[in-house]
PDB file as gemmi writes it, atoms N, CA and C in Angstrom:
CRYST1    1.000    1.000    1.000  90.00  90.00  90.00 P 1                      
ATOM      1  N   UNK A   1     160.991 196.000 -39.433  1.00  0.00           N  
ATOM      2  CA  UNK A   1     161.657 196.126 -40.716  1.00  0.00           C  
ATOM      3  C   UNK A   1     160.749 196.850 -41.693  1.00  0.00           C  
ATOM      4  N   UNK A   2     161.111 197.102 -42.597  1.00  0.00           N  
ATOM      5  CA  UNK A   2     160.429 197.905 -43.881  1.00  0.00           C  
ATOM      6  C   UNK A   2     160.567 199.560 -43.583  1.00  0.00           C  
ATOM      7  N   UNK A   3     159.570 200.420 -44.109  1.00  0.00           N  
ATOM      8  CA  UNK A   3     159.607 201.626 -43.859  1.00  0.00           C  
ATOM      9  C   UNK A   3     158.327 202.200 -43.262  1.00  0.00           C  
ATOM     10  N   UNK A   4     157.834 203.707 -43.408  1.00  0.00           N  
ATOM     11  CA  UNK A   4     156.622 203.952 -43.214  1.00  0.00           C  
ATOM     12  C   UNK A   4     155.308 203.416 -44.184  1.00  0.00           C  
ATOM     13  N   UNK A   5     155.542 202.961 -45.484  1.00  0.00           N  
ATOM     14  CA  UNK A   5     154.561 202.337 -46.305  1.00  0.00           C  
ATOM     15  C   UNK A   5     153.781 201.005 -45.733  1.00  0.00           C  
ATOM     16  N   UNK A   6     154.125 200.123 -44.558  1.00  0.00           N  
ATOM     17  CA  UNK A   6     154.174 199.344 -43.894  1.00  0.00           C  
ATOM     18  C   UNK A   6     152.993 199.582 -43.383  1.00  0.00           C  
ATOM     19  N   UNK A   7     152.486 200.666 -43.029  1.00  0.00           N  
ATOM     20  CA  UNK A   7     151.473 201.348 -42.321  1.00  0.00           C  
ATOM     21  C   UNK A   7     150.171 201.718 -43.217  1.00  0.00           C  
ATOM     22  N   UNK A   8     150.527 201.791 -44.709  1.00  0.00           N  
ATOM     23  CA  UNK A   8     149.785 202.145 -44.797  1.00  0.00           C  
ATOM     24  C   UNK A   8     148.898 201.073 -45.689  1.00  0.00           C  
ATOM     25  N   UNK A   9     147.881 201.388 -46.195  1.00  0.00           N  
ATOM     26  CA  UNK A   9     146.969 199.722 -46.852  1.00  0.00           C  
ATOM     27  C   UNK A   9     146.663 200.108 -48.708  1.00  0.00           C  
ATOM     28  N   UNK A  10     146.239 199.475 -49.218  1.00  0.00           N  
ATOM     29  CA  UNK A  10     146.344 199.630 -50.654  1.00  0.00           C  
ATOM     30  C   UNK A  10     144.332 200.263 -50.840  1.00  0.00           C  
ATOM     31  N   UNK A  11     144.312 200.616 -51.953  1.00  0.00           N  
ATOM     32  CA  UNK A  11     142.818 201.114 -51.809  1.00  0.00           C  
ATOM     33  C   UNK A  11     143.009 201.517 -53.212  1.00  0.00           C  
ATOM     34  N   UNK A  12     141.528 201.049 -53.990  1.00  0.00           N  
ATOM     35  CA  UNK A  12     141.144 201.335 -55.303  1.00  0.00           C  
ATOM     36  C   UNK A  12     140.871 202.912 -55.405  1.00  0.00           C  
ATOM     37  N   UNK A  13     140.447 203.623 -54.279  1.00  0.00           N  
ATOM     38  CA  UNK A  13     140.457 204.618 -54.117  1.00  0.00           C  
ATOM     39  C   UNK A  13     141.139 205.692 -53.211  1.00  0.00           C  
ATOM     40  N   UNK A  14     142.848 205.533 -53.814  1.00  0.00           N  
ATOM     41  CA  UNK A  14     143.657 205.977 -52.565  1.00  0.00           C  
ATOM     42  C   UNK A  14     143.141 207.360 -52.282  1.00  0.00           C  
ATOM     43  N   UNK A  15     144.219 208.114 -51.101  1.00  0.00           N  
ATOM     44  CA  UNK A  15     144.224 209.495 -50.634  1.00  0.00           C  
ATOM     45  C   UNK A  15     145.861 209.725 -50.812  1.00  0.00           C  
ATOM     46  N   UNK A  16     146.384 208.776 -51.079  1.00  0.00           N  
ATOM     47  CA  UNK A  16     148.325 208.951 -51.488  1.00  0.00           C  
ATOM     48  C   UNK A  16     148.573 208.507 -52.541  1.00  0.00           C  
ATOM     49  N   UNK A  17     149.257 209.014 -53.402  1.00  0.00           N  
ATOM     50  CA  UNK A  17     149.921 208.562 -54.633  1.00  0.00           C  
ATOM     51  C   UNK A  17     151.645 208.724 -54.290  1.00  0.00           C  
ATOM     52  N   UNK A  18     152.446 207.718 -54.980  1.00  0.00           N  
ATOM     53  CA  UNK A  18     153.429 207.520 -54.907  1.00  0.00           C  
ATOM     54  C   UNK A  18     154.357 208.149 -56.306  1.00  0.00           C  
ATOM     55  N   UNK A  19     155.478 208.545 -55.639  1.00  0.00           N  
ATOM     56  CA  UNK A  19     156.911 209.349 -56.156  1.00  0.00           C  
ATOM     57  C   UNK A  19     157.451 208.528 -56.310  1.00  0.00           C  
ATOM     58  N   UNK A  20     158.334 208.236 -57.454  1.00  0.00           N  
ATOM     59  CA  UNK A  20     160.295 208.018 -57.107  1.00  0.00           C  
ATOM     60  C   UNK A  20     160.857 209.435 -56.950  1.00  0.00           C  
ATOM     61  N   UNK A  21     161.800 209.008 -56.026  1.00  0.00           N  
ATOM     62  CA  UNK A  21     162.410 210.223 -56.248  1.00  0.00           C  
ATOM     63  C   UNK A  21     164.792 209.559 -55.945  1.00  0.00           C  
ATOM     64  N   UNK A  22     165.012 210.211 -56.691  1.00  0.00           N  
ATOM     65  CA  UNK A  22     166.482 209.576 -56.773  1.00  0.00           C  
ATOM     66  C   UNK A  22     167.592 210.377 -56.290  1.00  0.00           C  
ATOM     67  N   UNK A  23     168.161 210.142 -54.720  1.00  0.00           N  
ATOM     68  CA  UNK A  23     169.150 210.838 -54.592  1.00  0.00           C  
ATOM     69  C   UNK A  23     170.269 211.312 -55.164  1.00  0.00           C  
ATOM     70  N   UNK A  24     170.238 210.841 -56.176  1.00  0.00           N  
ATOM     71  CA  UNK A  24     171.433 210.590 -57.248  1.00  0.00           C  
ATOM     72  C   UNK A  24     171.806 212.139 -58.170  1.00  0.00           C  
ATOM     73  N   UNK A  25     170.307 212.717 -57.599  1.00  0.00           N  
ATOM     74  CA  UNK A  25     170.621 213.585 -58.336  1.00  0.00           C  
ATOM     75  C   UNK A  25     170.803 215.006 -57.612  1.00  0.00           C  
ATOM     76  N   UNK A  26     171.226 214.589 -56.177  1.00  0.00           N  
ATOM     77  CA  UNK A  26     171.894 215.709 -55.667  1.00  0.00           C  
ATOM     78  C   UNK A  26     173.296 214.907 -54.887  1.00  0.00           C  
ATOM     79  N   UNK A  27     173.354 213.825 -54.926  1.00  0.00           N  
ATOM     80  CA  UNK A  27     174.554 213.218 -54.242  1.00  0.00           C  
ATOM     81  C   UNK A  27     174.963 212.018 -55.369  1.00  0.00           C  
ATOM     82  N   UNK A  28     175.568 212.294 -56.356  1.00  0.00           N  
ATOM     83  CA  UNK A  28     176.054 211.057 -57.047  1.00  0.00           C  
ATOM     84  C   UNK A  28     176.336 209.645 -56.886  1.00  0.00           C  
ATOM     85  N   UNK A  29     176.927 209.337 -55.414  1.00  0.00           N  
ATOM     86  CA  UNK A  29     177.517 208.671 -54.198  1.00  0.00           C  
ATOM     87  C   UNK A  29     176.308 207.759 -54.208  1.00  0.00           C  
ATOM     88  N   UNK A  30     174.990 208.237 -54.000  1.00  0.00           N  
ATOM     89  CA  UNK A  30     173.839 207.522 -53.358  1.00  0.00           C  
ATOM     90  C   UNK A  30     172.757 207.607 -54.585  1.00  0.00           C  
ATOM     91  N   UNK A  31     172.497 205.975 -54.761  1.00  0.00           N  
ATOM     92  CA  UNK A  31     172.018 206.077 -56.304  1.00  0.00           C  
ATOM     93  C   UNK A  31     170.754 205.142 -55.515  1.00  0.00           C  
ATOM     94  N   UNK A  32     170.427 204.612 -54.945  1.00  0.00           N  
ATOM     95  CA  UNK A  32     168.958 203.924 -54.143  1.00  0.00           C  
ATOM     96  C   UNK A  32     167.692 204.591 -54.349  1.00  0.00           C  
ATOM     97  N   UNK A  33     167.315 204.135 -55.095  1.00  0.00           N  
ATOM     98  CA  UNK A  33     165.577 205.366 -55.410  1.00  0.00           C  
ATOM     99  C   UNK A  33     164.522 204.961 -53.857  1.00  0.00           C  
ATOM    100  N   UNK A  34     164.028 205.857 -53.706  1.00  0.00           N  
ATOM    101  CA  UNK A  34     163.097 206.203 -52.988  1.00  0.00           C  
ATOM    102  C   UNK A  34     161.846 206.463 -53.254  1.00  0.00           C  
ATOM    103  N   UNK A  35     160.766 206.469 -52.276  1.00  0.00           N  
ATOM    104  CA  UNK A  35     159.880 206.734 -52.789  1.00  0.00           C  
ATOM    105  C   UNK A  35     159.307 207.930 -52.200  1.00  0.00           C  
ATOM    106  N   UNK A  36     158.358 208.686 -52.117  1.00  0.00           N  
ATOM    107  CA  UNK A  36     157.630 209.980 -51.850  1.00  0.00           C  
ATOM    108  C   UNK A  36     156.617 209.852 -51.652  1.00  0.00           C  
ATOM    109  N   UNK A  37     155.225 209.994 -50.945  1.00  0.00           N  
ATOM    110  CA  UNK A  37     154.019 210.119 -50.836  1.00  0.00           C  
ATOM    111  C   UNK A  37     153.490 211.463 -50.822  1.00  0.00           C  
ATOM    112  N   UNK A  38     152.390 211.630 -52.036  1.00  0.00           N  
ATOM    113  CA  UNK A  38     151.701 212.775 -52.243  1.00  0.00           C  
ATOM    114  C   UNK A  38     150.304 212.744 -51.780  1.00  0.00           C  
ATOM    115  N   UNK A  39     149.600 213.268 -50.783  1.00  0.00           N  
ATOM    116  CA  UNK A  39     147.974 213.868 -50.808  1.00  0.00           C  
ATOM    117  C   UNK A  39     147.823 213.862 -52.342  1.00  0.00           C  
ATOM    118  N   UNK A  40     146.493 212.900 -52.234  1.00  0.00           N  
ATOM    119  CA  UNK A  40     145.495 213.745 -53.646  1.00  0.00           C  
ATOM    120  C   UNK A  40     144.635 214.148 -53.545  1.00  0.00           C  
ATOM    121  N   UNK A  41     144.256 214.365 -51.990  1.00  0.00           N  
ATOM    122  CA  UNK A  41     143.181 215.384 -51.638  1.00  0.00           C  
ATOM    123  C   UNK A  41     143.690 215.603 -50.047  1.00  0.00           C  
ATOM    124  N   UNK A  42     142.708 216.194 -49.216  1.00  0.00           N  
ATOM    125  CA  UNK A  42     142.686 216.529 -47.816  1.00  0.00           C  
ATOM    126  C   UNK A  42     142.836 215.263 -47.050  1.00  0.00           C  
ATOM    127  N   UNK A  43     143.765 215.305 -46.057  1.00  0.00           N  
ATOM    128  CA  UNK A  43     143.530 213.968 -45.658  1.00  0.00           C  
ATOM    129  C   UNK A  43     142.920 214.207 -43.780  1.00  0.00           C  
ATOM    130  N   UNK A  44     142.146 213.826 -43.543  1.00  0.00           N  
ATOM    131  CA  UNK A  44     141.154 213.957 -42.192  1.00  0.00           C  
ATOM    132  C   UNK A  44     142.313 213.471 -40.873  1.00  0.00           C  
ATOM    133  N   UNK A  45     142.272 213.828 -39.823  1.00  0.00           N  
ATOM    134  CA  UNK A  45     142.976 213.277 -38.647  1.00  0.00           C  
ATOM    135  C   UNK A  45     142.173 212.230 -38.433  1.00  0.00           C  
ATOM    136  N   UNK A  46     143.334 210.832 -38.143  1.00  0.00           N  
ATOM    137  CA  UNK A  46     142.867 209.539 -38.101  1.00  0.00           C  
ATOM    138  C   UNK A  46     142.595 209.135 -38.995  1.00  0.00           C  
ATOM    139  N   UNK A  47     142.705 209.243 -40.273  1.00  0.00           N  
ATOM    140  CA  UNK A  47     141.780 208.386 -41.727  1.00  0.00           C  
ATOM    141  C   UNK A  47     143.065 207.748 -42.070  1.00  0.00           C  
ATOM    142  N   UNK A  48     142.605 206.656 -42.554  1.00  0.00           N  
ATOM    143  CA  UNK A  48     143.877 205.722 -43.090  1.00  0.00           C  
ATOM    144  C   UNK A  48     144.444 206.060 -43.977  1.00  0.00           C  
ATOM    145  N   UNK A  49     145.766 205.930 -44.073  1.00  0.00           N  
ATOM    146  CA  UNK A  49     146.143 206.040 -45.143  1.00  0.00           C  
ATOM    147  C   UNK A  49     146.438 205.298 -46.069  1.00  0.00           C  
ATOM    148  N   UNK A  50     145.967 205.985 -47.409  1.00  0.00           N  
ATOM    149  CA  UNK A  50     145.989 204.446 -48.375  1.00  0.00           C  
ATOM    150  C   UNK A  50     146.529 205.101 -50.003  1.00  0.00           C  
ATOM    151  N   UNK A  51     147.260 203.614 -50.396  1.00  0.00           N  
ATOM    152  CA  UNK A  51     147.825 204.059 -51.984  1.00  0.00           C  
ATOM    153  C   UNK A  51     147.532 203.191 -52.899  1.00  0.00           C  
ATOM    154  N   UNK A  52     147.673 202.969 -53.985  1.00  0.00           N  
ATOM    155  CA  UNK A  52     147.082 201.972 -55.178  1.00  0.00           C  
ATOM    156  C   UNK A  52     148.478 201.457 -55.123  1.00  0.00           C  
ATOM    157  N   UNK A  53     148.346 199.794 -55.377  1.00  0.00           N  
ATOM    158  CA  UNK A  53     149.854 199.603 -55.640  1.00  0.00           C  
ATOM    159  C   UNK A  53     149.611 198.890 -57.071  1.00  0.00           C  
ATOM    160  N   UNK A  54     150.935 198.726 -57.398  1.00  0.00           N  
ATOM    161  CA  UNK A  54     150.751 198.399 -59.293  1.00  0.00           C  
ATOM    162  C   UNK A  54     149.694 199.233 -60.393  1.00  0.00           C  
ATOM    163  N   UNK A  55     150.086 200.927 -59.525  1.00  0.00           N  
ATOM    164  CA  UNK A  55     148.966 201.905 -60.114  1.00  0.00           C  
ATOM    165  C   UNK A  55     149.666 202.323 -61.786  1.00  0.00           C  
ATOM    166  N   UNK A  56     151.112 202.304 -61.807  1.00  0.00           N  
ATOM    167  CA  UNK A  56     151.378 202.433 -63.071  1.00  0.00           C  
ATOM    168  C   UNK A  56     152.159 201.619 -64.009  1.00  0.00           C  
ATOM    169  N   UNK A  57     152.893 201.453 -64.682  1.00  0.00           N  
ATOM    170  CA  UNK A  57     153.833 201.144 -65.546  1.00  0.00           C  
ATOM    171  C   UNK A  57     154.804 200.237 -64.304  1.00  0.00           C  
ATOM    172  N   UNK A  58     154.865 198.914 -65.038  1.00  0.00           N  
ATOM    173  CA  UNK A  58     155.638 198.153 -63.950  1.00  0.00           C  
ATOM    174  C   UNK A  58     157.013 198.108 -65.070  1.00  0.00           C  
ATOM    175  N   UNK A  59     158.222 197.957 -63.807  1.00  0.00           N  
ATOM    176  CA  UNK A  59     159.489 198.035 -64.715  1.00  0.00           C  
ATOM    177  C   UNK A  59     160.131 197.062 -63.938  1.00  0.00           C  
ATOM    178  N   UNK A  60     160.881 196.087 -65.049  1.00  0.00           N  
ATOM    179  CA  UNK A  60     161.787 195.168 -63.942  1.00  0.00           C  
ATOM    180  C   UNK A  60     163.208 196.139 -63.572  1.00  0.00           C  
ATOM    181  N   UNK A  61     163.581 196.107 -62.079  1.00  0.00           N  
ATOM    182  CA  UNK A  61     164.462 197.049 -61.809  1.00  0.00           C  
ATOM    183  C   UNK A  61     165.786 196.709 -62.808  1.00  0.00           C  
ATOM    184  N   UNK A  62     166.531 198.046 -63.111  1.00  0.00           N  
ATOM    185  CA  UNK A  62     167.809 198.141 -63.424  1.00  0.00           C  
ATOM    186  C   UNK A  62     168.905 197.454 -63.066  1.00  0.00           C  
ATOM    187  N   UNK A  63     170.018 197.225 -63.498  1.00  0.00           N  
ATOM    188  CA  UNK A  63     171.115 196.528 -62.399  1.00  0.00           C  
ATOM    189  C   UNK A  63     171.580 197.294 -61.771  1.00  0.00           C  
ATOM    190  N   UNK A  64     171.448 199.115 -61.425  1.00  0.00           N  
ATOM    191  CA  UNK A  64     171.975 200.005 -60.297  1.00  0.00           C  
ATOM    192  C   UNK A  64     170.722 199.527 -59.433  1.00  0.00           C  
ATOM    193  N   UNK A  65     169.500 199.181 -59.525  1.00  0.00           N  
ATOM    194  CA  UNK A  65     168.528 199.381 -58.474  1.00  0.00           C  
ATOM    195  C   UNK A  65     168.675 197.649 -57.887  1.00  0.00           C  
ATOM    196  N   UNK A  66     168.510 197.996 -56.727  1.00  0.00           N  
ATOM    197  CA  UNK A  66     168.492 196.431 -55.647  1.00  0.00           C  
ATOM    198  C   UNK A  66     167.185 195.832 -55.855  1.00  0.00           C  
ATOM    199  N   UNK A  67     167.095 194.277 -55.947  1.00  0.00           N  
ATOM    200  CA  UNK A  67     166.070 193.508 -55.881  1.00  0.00           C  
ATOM    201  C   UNK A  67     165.816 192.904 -54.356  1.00  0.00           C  
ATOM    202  N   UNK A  68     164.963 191.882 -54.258  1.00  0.00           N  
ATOM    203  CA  UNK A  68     165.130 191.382 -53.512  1.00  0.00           C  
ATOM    204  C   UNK A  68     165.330 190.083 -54.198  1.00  0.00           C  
ATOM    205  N   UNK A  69     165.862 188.219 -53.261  1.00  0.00           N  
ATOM    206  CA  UNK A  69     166.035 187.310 -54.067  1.00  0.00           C  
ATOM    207  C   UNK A  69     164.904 186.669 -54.828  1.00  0.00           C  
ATOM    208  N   UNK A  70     163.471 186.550 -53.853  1.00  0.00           N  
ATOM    209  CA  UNK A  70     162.023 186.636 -54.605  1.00  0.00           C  
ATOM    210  C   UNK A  70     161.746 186.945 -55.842  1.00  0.00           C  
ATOM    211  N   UNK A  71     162.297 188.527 -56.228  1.00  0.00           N  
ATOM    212  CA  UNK A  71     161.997 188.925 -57.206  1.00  0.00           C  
ATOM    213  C   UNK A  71     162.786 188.574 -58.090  1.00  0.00           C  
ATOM    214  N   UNK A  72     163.860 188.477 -57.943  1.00  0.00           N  
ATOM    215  CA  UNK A  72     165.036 188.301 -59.197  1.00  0.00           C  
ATOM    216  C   UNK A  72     164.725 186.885 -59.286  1.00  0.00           C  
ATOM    217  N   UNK A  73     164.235 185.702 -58.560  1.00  0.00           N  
ATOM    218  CA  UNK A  73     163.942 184.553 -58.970  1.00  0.00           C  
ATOM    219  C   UNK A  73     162.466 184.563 -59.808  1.00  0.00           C  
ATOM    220  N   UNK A  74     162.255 185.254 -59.678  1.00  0.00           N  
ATOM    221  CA  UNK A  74     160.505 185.291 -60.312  1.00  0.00           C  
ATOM    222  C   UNK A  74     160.780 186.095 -61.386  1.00  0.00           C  
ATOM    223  N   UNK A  75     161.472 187.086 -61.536  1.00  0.00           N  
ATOM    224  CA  UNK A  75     161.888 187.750 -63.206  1.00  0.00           C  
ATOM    225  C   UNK A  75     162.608 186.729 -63.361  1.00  0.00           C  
ATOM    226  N   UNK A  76     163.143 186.071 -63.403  1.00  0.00           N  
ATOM    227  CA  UNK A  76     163.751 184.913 -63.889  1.00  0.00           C  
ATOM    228  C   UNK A  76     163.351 184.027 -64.717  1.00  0.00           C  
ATOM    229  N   UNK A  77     162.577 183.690 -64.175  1.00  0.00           N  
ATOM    230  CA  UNK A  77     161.613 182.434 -64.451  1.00  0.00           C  
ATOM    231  C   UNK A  77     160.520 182.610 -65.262  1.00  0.00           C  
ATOM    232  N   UNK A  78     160.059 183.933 -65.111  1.00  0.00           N  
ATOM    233  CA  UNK A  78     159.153 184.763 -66.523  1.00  0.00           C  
ATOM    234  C   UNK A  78     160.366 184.876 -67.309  1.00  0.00           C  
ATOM    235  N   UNK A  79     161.517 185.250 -67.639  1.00  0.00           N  
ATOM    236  CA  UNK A  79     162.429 185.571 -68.531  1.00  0.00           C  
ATOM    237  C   UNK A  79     162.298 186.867 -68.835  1.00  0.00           C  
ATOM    238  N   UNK A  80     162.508 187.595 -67.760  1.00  0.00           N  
ATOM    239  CA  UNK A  80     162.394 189.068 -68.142  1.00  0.00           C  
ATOM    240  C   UNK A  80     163.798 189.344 -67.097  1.00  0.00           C  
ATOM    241  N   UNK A  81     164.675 190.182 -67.940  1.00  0.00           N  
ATOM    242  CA  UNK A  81     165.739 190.740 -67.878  1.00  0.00           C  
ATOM    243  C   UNK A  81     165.285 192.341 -67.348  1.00  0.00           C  
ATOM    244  N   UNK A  82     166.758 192.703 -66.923  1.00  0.00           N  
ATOM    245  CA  UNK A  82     166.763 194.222 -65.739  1.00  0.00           C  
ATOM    246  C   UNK A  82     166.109 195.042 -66.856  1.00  0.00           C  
ATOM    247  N   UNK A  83     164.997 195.870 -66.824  1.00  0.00           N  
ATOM    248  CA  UNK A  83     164.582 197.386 -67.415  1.00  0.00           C  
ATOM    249  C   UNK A  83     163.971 196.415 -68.180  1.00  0.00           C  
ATOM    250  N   UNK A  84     163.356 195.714 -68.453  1.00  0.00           N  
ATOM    251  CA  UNK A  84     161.881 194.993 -69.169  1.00  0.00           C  
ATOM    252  C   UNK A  84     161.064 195.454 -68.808  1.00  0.00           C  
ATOM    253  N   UNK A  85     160.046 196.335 -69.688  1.00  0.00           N  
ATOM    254  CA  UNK A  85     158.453 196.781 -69.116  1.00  0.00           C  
ATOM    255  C   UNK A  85     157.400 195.731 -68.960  1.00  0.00           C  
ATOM    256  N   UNK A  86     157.171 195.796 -67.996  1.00  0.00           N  
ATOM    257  CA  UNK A  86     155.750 194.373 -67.552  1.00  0.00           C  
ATOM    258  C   UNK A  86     154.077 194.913 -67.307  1.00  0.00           C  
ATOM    259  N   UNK A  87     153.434 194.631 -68.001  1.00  0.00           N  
ATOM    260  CA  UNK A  87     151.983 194.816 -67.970  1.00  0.00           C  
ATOM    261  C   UNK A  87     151.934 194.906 -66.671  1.00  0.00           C  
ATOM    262  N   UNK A  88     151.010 195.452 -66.046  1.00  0.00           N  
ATOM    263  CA  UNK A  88     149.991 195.531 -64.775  1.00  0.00           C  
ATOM    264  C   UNK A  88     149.437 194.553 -64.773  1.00  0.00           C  
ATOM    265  N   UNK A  89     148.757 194.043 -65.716  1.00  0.00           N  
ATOM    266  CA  UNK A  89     147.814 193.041 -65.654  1.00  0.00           C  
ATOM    267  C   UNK A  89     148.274 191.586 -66.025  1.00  0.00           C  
ATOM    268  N   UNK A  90     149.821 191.501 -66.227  1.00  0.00           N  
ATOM    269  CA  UNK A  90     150.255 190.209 -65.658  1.00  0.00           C  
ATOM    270  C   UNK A  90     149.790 189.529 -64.306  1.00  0.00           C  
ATOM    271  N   UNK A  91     148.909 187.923 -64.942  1.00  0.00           N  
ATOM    272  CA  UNK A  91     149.210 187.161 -63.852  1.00  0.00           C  
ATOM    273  C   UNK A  91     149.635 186.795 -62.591  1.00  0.00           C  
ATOM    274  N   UNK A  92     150.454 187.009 -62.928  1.00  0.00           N  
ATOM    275  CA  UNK A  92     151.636 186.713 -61.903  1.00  0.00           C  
ATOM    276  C   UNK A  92     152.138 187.682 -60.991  1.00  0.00           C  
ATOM    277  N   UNK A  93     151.583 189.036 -61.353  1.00  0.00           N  
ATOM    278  CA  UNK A  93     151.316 189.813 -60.774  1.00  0.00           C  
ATOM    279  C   UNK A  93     150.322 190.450 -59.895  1.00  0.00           C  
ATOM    280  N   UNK A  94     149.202 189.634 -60.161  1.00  0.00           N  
ATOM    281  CA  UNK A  94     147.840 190.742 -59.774  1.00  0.00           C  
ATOM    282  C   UNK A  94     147.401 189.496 -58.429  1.00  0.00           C  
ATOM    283  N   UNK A  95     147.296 190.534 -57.636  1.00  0.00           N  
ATOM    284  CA  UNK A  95     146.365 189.704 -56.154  1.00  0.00           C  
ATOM    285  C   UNK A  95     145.154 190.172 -56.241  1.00  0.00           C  
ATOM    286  N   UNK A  96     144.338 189.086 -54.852  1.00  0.00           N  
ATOM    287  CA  UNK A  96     143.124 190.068 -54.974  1.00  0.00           C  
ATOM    288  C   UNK A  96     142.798 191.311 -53.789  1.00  0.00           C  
ATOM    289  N   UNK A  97     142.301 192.367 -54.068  1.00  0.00           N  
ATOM    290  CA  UNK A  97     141.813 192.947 -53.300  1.00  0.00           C  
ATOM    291  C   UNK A  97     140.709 193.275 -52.939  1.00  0.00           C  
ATOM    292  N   UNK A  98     140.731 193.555 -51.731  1.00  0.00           N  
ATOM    293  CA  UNK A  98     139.634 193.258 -50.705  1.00  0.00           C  
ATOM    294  C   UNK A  98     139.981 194.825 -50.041  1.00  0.00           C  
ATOM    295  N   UNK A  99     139.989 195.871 -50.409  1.00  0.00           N  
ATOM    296  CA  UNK A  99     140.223 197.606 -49.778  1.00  0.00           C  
ATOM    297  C   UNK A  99     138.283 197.991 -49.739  1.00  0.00           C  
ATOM    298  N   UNK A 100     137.460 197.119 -50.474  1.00  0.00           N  
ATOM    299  CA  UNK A 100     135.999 198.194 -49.954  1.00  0.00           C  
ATOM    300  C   UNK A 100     135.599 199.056 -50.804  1.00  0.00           C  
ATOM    301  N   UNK A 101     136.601 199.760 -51.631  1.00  0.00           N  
ATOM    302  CA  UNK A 101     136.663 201.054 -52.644  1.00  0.00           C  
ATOM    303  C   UNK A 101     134.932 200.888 -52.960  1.00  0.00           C  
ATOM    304  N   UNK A 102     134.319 201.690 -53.288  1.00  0.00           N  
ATOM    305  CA  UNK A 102     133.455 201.659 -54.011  1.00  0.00           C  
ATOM    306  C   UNK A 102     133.564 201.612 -55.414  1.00  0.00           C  
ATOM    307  N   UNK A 103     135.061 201.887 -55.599  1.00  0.00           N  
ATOM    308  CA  UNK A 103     135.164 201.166 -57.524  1.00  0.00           C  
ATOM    309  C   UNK A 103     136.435 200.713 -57.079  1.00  0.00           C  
ATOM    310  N   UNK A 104     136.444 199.311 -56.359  1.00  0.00           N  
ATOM    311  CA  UNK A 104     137.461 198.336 -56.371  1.00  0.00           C  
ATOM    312  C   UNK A 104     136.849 197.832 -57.583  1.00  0.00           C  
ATOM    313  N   UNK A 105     138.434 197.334 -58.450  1.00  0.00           N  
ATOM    314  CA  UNK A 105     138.229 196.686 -59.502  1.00  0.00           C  
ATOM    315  C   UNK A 105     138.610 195.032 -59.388  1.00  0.00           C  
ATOM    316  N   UNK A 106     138.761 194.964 -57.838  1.00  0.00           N  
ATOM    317  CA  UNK A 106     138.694 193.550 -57.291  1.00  0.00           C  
ATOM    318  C   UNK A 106     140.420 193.217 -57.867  1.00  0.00           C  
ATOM    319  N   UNK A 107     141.472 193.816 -58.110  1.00  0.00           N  
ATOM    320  CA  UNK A 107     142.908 193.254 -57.839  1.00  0.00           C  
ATOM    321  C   UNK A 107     143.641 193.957 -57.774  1.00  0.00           C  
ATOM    322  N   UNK A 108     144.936 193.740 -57.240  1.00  0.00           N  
ATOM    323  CA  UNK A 108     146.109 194.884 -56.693  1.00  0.00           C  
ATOM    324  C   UNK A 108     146.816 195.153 -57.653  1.00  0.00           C  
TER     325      UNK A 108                                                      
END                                                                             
């Protein structure tokens, strides 16, 4: 289950940065955002691949965008309604990480 992101691991110092990108805007029909992975530099044969997660602006999804029940119980319960902007550095948000980075800032 899941997609190709499944594969890849989180890192204070990625080599992928992440897209939305929205079919919506060549097929009206299909409104499901997606995501995109960009190189931010050369990436070596065999090197892991890795992305920052909670690298920008967190948004509680829209009511066109799907949750899962996790999440919609946990925006819930913070009291944050669809399209509420949420700090990064919420609580309740931040794990720890353990990626190695040489400027891990020690959370996801």
């Amino acid at each position: 289950y899941g997609n190709a992101a499944r594969f890849m691991n989180a890192s204070c110092s990625p080599n992928l940065k992440p897209s939305r990108f929205s079919e919506a805007r060549s097929d009206p029909s299909c409104s499901t955002p997606r995501v995109i992975f960009h190189a931010l530099r050369d990436i070596f044969p065999n090197e892991e691949l890795t992305w920052r997660y909670n690298a920008g602006e967190l948004v509680v999804p829209t009511s066109r965008e799907r949750t899962t029940g996790a999440e919609s119980r946990l925006n819930s319960r913070l009291g944050r309604r669809r399209g509420d902007r949420v700090e990064k550095d919420d609580p309740e948000l931040r794990h720890v990480c353990v990626c190695g980075a040489k400027g891990c800032d020690g959370f996801l």
